[in-house]
BAVOBA-126920 format. One record per residue (C-alpha): x, z, y. Coordinates in steps of 0.02 Angstrom, whole numbers. Layout:
! residues N
NODE       X       Z       Y
NODE       X       Z       Y
...
This chain:
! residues 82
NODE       X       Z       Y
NODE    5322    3729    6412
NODE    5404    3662    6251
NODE    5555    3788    6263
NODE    5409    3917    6264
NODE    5325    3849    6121
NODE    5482    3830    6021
NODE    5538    4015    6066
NODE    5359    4084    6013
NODE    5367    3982    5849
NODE    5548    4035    5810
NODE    5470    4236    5851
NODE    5337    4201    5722
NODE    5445    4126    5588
NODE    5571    4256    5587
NODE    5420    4387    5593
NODE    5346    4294    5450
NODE    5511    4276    5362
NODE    5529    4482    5392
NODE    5365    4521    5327
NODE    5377    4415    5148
NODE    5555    4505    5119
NODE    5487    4690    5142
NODE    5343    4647    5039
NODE    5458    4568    4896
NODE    5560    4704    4914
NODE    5437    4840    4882
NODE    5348    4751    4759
NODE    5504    4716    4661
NODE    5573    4897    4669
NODE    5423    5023    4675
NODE    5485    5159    4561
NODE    5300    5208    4494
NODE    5291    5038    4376
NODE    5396    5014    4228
NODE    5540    4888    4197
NODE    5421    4761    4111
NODE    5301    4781    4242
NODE    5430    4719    4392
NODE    5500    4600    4261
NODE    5319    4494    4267
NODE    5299    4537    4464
NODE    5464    4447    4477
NODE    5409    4325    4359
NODE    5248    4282    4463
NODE    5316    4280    4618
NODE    5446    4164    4566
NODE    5287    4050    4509
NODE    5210    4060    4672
NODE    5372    4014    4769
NODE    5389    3878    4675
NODE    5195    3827    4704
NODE    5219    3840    4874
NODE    5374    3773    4895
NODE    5312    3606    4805
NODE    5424    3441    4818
NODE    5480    3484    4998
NODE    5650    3442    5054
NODE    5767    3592    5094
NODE    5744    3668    5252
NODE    5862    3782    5346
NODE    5878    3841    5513
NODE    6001    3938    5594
NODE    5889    4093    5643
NODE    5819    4089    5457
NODE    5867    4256    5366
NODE    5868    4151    5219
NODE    5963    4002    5176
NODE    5888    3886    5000
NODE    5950    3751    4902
NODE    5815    3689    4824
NODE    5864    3567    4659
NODE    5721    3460    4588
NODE    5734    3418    4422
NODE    5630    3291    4324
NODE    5532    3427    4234
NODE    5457    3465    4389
NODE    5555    3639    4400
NODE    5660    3714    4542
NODE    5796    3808    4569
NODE    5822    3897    4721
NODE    5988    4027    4794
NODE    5996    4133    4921
């Protein structure tokens, strides 16, 4: 039962991880906006990673599509590579 649970999890996180990327993606490059536009849609989703992300530790997993450093730094701001 906990293989199962683990496999189903692992399915969702991958389809989550899918999901945010295509949406990034096409929020980042739709050609109907102008430069400054995508410039503060970058800006703001860069905001909200970093809200969500918090003070967690870095996670990565071998399945992830994405592998993060995260740095903390004491202004409270992070830093984060893919």
């Amino acid at each position: 039962m906990d293989a199962l649970l683990q496999s189903l999890w692992q399915i969702n996180v991958l389809d989550i991880e899918s999901t945010l990327s295509h949406v990034c993606q096409s929020v980042l490059r739709d050609p109907s906006v102008s430069k400054d536009v995508l410039r503060a849609r970058a800006a703001g989703l860069r905001k909200l990673g970093t809200i969500l992300q918090g003070a967690k530790k870095p996670y990565t997993r071998g399945s992830s599509l994405r592998h993060e450093a995260v740095k903390l730094d004491t202004g409270g701001s992070s830093t984060a590579t893919s």
